[in-house]
Every structure is written in C-alpha cells, then in structure tokens.
N, C-alpha and C positions, 0 to 999 in steps of 0.2 A: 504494500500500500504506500510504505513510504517513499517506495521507488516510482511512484506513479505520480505521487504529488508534485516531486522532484521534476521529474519528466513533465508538466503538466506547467509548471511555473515556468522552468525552459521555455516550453514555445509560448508563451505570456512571453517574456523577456526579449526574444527573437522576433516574434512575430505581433507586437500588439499593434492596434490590436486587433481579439482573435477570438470567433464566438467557438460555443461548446461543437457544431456542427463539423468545422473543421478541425477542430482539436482531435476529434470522436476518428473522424474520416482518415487523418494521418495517422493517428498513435493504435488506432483498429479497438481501443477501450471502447467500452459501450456510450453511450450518454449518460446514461443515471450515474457510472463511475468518474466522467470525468467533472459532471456535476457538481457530484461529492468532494472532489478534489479540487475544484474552483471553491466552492463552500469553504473547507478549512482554509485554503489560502488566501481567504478575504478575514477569514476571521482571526488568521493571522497577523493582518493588516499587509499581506505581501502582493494583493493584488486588488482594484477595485473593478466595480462593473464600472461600464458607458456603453451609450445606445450603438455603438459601433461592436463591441466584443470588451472580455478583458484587457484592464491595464496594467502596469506596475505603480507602485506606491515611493515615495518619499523612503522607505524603508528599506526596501527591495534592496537593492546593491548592498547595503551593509549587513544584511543578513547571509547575501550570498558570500562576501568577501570573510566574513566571519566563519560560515558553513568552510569554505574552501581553507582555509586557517586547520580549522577543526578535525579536517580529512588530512591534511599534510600532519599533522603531528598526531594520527590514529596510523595512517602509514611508516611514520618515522619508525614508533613506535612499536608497531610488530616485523618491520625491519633488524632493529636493535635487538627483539627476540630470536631472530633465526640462529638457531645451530648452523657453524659453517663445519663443513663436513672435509673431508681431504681426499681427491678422485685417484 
C-alpha cells in the first residue's frame, strides 16, 4: 500500500496536474485504490484537489527530500551490516 501511495504522489509531482482517470489508466491500480491513495495524500497535506486533477502542496518537496534522507541512511545502514565474505 505504501508503495502505491508513493507511486501515486510520483505522478502528482511529475504530472500535475493529474485526475484519478489517468493515474488509474497508467499505474493499471483500480480507481477506488488510487482514490484511497489521493485521500491519504491530501490528508497528508502532500497533495490538494483542483478542478483540473491533483496538485502538490507547499509541503510536498520537503517531505520528499526528507523521505529520500530517510532511505539513504536505511540503505547506509544495512550496507554497514553486510558480512563481507572472501571469494
């Protein structure tokens, strides 16, 4: 699910804006799913409606830049865990 949201706010960000029709029609998720996934990301405050499709928010960018923070150092992270082995 969380990979959908993700996926979901993406083409928001790329594409806004960008109603549930096409989002549906690209990503092959249903409506009612991608729906759901517009819902949390407004209630997020990472996206708003307009009569043209989704937007992005005031917010948007720093939460992504922070998301992308968040991954580099869960990467780092189990990086520093690998057993390195000798071939």
């Amino acid at each position: 699910m969380l990979e959908r949201h993700l996926e979901v706010l993406r083409m928001v960000i790329e594409s806004e804006p960008i109603g549930i029709v096409k989002m549906s029609n690209e990503t092959g998720y249903p409506h009612h799913k991608v729906r759901y996934s517009l819902r949390v990301l407004e209630e997020e405050n990472l996206i708003e409606p307009s009569s043209q499709g989704a937007i992005t928010t005031e917010r948007t960018e720093e939460f992504v830049e922070e998301l992308d923070e968040k991954v580099d150092e869960i990467i780092d992270k189990l990086e520093s865990m690998k057993i390195e082995t000798e071939d």
